[in-house]
Structures are given as structure tokens and as C-alpha cells.
N, C-alpha and C positions, 0 to 999 in steps of 0.2 A: 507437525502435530503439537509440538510443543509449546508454540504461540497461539492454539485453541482451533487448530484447523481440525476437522472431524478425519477418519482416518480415513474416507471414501473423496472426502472433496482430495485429502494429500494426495493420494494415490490418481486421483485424476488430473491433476497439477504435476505432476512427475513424471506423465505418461504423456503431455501433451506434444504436438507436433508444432505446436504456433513457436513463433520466435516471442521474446523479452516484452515488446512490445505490447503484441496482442495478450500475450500471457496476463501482462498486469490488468488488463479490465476484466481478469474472470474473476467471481466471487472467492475462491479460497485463497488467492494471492491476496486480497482487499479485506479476507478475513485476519491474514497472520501480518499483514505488513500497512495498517491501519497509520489514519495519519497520530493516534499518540502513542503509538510504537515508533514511528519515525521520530517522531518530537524526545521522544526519552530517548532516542540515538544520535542526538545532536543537530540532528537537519534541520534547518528554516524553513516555513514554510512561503513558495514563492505568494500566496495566495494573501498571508497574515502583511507581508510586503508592500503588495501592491497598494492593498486597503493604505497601509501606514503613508502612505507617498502622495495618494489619490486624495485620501480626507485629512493627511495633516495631524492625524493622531499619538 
């Protein structure tokens, strides 16, 4: 909740039965764990990568 997830999607994210994987393509994981929350936590993105490699940028 503290990275903007509403208090009904957390608790439906906490509750869930799926493994890691599936988990991450539900809405409140992709709310709190967004790619510039990733970015301001040091991660690359493989995607910003690719382009760099593919166009030479």
C-alpha cells in the first residue's frame, strides 16, 4: 500500500494462490512495482537494452 496499491487490490495480492510468476501480470503488482520504481531501484531495463544494441543508440 505504500507504493500506491489500493488497500483492496493489497489484500488481493497477499491472498493470492498463483506462484511469482503469474502473480506479476496482476494489476496491483504492476501498480506498486512499476518500471520507474524498478528504475529508481537500480535495475536495467532489458527492453531500454535491446533497443540500444538493435538501433545503435
Amino acid at each position: 500500500m505504500k507504493l500506491g496499491v489500493s488497500e483492496r487490490l493489497a489484500i488481493a495480492c497477499g491472498i493470492t494462490s498463483k506462484g511469482p510468476c503469474r502473480s506479476s501480470k496482476t494489476k496491483g503488482i504492476n501498480i506498486a512495482l512499476g518500471n520507474d520504481y524498478l528504475a529508481s531501484q537500480g535495475l536495467v531495463s532489458l527492453r531500454d537494452i535491446w533497443i540500444n544494441i538493435h538501433y545503435g543508440k
